[in-house]
PLY file of the C-alpha trace (Angstrom):
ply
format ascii 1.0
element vertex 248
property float x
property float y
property float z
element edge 247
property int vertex1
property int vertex2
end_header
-32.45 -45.44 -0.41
-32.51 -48.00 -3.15
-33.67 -45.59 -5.80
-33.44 -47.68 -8.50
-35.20 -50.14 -7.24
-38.55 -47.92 -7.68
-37.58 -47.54 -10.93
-36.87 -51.27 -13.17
-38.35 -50.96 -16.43
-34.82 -49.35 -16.86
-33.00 -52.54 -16.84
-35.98 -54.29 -19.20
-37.16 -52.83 -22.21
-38.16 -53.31 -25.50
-34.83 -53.23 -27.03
-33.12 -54.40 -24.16
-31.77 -57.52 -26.34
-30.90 -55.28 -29.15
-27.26 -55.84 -30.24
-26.90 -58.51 -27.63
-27.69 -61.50 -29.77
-25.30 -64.88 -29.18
-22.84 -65.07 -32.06
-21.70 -69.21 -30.69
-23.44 -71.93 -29.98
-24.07 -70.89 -26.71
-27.66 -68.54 -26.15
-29.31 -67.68 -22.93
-31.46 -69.99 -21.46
-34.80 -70.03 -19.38
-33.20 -72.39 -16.59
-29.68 -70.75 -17.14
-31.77 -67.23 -16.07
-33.26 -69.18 -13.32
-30.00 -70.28 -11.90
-28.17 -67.12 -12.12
-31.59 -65.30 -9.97
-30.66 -68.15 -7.45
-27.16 -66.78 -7.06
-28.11 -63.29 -7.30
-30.76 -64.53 -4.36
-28.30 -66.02 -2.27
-25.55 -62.99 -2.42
-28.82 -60.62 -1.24
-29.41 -62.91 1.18
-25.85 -63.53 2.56
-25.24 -59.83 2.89
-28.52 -58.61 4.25
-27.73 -61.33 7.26
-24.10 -60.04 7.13
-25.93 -56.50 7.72
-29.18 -57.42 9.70
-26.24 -58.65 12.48
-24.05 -55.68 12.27
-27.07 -53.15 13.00
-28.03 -55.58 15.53
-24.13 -55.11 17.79
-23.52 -51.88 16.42
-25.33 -48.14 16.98
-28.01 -47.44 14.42
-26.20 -44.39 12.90
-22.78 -46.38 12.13
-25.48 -49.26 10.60
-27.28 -45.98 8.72
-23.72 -44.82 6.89
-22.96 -48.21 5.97
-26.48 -48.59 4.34
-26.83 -45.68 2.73
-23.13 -46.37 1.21
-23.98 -49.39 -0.16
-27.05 -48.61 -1.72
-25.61 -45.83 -3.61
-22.43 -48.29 -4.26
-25.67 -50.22 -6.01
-27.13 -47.58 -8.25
-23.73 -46.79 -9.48
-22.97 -50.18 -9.98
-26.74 -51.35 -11.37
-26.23 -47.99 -13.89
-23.20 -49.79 -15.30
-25.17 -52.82 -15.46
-27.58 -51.52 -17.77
-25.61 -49.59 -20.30
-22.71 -52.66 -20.26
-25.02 -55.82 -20.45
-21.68 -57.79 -21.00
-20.57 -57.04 -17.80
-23.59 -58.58 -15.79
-22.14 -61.60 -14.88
-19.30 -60.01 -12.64
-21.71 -56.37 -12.03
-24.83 -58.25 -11.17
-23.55 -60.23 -8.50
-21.85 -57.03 -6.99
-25.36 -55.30 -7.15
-26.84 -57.96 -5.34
-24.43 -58.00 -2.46
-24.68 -53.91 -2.19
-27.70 -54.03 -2.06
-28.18 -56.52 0.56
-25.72 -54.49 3.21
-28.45 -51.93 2.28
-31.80 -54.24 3.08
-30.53 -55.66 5.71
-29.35 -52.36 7.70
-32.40 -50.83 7.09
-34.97 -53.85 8.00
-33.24 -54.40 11.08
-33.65 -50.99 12.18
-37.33 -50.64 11.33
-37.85 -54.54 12.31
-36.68 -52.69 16.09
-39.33 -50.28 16.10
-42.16 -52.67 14.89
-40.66 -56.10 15.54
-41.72 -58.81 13.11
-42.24 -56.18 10.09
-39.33 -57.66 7.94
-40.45 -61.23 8.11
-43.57 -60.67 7.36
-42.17 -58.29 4.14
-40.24 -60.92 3.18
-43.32 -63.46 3.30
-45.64 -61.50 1.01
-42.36 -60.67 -1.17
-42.29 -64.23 -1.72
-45.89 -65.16 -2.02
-46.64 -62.51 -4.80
-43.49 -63.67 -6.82
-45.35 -66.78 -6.67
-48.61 -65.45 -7.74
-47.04 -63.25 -10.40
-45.06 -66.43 -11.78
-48.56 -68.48 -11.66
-50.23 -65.54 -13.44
-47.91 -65.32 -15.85
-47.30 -69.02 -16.87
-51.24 -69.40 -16.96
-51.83 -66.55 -19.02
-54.39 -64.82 -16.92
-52.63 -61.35 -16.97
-51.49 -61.18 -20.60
-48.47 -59.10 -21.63
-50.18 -56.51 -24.55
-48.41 -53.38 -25.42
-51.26 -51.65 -24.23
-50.10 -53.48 -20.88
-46.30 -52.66 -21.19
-47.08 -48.98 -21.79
-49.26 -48.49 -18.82
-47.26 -50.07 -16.55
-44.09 -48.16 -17.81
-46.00 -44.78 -17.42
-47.14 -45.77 -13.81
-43.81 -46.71 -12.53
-42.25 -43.73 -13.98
-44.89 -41.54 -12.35
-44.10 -43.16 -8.80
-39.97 -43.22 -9.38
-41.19 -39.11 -9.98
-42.86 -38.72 -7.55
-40.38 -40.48 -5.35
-37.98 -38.23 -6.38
-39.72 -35.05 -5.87
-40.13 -36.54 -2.34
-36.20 -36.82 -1.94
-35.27 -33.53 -2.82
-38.01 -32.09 -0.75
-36.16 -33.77 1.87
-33.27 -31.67 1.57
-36.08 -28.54 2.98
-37.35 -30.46 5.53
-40.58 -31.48 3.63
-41.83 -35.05 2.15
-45.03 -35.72 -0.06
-47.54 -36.68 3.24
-49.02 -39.52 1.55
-45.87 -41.87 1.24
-45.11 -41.87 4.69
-48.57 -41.06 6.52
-49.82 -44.64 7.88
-53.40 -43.30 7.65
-56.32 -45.02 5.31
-55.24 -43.08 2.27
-51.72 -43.25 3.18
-51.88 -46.87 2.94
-53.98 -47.18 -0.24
-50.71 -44.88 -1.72
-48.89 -47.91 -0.78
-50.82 -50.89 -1.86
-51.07 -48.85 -5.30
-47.51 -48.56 -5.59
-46.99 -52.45 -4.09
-49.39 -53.51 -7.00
-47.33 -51.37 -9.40
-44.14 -53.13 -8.35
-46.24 -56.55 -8.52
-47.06 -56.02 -12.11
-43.18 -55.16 -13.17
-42.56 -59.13 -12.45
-44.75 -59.93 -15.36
-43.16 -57.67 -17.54
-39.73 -59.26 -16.09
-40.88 -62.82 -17.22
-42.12 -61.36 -20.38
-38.78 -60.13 -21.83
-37.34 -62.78 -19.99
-38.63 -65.32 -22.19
-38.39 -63.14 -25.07
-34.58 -63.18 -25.03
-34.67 -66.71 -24.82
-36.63 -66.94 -28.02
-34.42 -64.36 -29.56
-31.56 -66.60 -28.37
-29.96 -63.81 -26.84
-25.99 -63.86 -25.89
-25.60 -66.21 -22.59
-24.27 -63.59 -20.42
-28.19 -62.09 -20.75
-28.99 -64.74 -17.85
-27.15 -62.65 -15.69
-28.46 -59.52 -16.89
-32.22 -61.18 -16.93
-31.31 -62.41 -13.25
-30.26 -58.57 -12.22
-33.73 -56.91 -14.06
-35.94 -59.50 -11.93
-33.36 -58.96 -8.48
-34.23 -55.11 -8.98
-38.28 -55.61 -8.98
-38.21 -57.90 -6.36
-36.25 -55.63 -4.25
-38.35 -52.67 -4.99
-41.34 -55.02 -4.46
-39.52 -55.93 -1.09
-39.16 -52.15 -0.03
-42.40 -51.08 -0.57
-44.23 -54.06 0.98
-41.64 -53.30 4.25
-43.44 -49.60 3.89
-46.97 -50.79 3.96
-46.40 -53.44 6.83
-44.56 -50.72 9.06
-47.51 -48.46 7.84
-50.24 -50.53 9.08
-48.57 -51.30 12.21
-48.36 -47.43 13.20
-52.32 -47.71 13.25
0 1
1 2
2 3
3 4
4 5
5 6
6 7
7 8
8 9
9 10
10 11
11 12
12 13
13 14
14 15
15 16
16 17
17 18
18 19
19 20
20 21
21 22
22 23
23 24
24 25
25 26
26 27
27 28
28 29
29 30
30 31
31 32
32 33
33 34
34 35
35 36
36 37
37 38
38 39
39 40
40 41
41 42
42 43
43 44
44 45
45 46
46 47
47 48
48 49
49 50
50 51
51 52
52 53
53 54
54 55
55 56
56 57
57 58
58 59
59 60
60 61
61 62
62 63
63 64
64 65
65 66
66 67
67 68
68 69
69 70
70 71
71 72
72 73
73 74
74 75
75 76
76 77
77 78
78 79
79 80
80 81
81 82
82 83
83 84
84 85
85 86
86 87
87 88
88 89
89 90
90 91
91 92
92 93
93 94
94 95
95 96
96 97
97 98
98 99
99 100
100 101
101 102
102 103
103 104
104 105
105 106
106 107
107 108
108 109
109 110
110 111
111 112
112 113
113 114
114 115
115 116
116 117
117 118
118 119
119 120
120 121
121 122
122 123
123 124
124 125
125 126
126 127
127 128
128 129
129 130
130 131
131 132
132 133
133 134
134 135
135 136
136 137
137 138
138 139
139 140
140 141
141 142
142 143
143 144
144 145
145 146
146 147
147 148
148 149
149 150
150 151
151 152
152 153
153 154
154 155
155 156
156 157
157 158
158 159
159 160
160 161
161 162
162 163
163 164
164 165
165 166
166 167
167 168
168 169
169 170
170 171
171 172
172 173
173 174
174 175
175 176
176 177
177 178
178 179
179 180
180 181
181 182
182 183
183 184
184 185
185 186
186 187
187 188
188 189
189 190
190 191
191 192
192 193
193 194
194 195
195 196
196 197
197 198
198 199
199 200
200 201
201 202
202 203
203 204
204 205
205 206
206 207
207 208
208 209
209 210
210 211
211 212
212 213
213 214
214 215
215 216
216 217
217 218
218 219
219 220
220 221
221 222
222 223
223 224
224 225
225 226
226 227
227 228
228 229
229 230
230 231
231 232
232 233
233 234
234 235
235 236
236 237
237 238
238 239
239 240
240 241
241 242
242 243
243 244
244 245
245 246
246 247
């Protein structure tokens, strides 16, 4: 589930403003970006609530369909996002609101086995966008190439291995250290938690690079959607590591 997620220097690369350079007056903006991620925030929000209810009234396998349907709804959708920038302002919403039928399914169920998990997910979601932001505006963790290429071989080695661990599936066999709760299993997961963590910088990074480049103004949305899908796949894993440790 949420696939792509694990996988977001897809939607932000070095030539992701390529070609998409504003041709008016009119150029993406840093607060423009800002306010789209607030509307891409509040669509998550308002369907994961829509969701997190539904599982809550309804049986957990009619809650599982509909999340599993809407998070491939938002691969397919987040796909067309990224090879049709132009469309982001209508596609990114859409991805936003997929993908929160598919949160919010999902953390309800889990948040029934370990009550409390997806609050407290949520919580250090928010604080490390916060220290990320902070890090980033301060300078602390600068944003080298050395940096960019690191980070884009680690997350491609964890959306791999991720994927070897879905079609494994399919046999009735997953990579033990992603879902053990044990001491290594966990350090797996804060690994792959500070892997996601480190994506945000790269997020503001280009961010503010197509802002200097004075990208075309529909590249707020399409900034908003790159950040949505880190902090979503920051989101997931942290709501892995929190069930995790309370299996101990």
């Amino acid at each position: 589930m949420l696939g792509l997620a694990r996988t977001s220097n897809l939607a932000l690369n070095a030539t992701t403003f390529d070609s998409h350079v504003a041709e008016g007056s009119e150029s993406m903006t840093l607060q423009g970006t800002v306010n789209k991620t607030g509307v891409l925030l509040l669509c998550l929000c308002v369907s994961s609530a829509w969701s997190w209810n539904l599982a809550r009234s309804e049986s957990p396998t009619d809650v599982l369909s509909w999340a599993f349907i809407a998070s491939i709804c938002g691969v397919i959708v987040a796909l067309i996002t990224i090879y049709m920038k132009e469309f982001a302002p209508f596609t990114s919403p859409l991805y936003a609101l997929l993908q929160g039928v598919a949160l919010g399914g999902a953390s309800s169920l889990i948040d029934r086995i370990f009550p409390g998990v997806a609050i407290h997910a949520v919580e250090l979601t928010i604080a490390i966008l916060g220290m990320m932001l902070l890090a980033y505006a301060s300078g602390v963790v600068p944003v080298t190439e050395k940096f960019k290429i690191g980070l884009f071989a680690a997350t491609g080695g964890i959306a791999l291995v991720y994927f070897i661990d879905s079609v494994l599936s399919f046999f009735g066999m997953r990579v033990p250290l992603i879902h053990d709760a044990g001491p290594w299993g966990i350090v797996v997961s804060l690994v792959i938690v500070a892997v996601a963590a480190l994506n945000l910088l790269q997020n503001f990074d280009l961010i503010v690079t197509g802002v200097d480049q004075h990208a075309a103004k529909y590249m707020e949305w399409y900034g908003a959607f790159a950040l949505m899908v880190t902090l979503i796949w920051l989101y997931v894993e942290m709501l892995r590591l929190v069930a995790k440790v309370r299996r101990r």
